[in-house]
C-alpha positions in Angstrom: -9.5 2.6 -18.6 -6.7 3.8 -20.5 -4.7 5.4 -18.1 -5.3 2.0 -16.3 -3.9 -0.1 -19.7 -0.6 2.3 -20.1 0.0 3.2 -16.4 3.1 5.9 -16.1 5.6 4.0 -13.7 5.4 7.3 -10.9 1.3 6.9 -10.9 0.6 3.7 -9.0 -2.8 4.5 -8.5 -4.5 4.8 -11.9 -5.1 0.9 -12.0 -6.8 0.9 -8.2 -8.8 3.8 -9.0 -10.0 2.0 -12.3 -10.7 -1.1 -10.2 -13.1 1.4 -7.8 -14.9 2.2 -11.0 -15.5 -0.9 -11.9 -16.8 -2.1 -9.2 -19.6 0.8 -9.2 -20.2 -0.3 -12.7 -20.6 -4.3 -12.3 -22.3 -3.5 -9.0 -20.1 -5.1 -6.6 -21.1 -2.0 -4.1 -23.8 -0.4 -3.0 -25.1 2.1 -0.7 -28.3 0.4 -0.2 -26.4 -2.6 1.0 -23.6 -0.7 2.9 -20.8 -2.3 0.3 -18.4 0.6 0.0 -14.8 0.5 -2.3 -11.7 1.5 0.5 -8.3 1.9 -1.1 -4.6 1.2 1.3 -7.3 -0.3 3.8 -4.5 -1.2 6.1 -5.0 -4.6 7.9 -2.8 -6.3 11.1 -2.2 -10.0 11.9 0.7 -12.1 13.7 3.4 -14.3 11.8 6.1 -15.5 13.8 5.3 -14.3 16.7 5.5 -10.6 15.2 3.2 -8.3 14.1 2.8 -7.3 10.9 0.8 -5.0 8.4 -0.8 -5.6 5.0 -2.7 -3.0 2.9 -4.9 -3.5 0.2 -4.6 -1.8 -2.9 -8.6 -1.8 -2.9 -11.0 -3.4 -0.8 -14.9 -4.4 -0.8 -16.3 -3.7 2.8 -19.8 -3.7 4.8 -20.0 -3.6 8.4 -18.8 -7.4 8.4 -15.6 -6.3 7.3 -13.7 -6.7 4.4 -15.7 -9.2 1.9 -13.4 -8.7 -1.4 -9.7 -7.2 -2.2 -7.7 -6.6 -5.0 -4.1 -6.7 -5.3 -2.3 -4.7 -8.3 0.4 -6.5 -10.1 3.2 -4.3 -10.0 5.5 -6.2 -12.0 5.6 -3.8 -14.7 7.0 -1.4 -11.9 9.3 -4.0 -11.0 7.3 -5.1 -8.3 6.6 -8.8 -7.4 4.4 -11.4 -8.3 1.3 -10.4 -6.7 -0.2 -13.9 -6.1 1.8 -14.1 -2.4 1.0 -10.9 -1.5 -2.5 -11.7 -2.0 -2.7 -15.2 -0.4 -1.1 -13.2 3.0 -3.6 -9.9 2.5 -6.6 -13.2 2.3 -5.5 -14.3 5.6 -5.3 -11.0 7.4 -8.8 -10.6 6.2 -9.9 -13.7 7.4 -8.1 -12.4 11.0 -9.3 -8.4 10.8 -13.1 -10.0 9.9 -12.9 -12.4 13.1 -11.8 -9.2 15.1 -14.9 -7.6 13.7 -17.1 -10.1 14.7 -16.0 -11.0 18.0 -15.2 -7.5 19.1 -17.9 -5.3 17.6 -20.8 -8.0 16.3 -20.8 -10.1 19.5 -20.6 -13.4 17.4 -18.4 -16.3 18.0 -15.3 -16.6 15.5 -15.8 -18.4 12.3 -13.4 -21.7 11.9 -12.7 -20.7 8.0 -14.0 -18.9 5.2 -13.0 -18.6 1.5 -12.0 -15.0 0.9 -12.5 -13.9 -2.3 -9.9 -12.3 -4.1 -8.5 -10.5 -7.1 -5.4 -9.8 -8.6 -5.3 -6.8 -11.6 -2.6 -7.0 -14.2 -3.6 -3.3 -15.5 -6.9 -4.1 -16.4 -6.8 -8.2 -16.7 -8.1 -9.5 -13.5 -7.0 -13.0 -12.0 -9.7 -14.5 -10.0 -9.0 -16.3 -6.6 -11.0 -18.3 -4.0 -8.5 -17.9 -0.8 -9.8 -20.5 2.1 -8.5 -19.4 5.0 -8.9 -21.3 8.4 -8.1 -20.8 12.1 -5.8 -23.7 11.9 -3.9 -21.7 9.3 -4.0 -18.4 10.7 -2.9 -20.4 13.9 0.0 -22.2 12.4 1.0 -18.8 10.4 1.1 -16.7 14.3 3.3 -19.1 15.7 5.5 -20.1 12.6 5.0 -23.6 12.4 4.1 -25.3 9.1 0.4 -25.9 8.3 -1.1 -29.5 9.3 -3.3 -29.1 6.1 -2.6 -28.1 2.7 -4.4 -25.2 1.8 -5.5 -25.1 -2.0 -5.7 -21.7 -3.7 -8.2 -21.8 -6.8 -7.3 -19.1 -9.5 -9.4 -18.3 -13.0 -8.2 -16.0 -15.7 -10.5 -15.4 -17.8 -10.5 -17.0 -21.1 -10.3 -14.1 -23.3 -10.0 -14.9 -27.3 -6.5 -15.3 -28.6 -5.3 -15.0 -24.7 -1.3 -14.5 -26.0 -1.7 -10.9 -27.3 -4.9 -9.8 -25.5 -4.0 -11.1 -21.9 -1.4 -7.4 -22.1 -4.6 -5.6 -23.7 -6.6 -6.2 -20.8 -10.0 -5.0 -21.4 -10.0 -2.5 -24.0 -11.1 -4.8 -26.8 -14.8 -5.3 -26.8 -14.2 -9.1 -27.1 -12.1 -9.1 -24.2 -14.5 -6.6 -22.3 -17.3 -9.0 -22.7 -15.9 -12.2 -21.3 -14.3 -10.3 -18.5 -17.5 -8.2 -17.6 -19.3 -12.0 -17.6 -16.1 -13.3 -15.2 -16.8 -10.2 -12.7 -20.9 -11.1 -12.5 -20.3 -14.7 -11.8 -17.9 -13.8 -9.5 -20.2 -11.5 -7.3 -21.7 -14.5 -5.8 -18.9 -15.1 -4.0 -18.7 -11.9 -1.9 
């Protein structure tokens, strides 16, 4: 966790391979259940006619395909805002999964799904439900505007006195606690 907190700006990794741990710790994969952690799972879709590749900084998979991902927010490096990144890397799931199941699962395409999704500021996660559709993934190949609004839902969770320990992450117990309780309700969502 701490090399997670105070990341050196050269080591991108440290808060992707804290995320992995995590998710062994709170359960989110499992051998039994064939949930396994990928990191730079790389993932292609069409926008604009042109193809295109996303890569997850960690992903959640089973045979299905990808049922979780988690986007680092590398503004500390001078990155951007990771939210955009993450709504695009939702909707390359939603296409890569369809692949899966049409190609290797012999089942029909599904319409839309939420996909859930998290962003990691160090070790402060934002949660996201990311619907994606066929109508959006449709509108997003050809480069047309959406017919329908799509609406993003984010939590973060509600830590106590959120202006100092949002940058503290999860290394005070307080914090740890209601983040740890944010990560189990989440789980019902992969």
């Amino acid at each position: 966790m701490e090399l997670a907190v105070n990341p050196r700006p050269d080591e991108e990794s440290a808060v992707g391979d804290f995320t992995v741990q995590l998710f062994k710790a709170v359960k989110y994969t499992s051998q039994a259940e064939g949930r396994v952690s990928r990191t730079r799972k790389s993932l292609s879709f069409w926008a604009s006619g042109q193809q295109k590749q996303a890569k997850t900084d960690v992903c959640i998979m089973d045979d299905s395909g990808i049922l979780l991902l988690m986007q680092e927010d590398k503004r500390y490096m001078g990155g951007s805002d990771p939210e955009p990144q993450v709504v695009a890397e939702a909707i390359a799931v939603f296409h890569n999964n369809n692949e899966t199941r049409v190609r290797a699962l012999d089942l029909p395409p599904l319409t839309s799904k939420v996909i859930p999704c998290i962003t990691m500021n160090r070790t402060m996660p934002t949660f996201y439900k990311i619907p994606a559709t066929a109508n959006l993934l449709r509108a997003i190949q050809l480069g047309e505007y959406p017919e329908e609004e799509t609406v993003v839902y984010a939590h973060l969770p509600p830590v106590p006195r959120p202006a100092r320990r949002y940058s503290e992450g999860m290394k005070p117990l307080d914090n740890r606690h209601v983040v740890l309780s944010c990560f189990e309700a989440f789980k019902s969502f992969m």
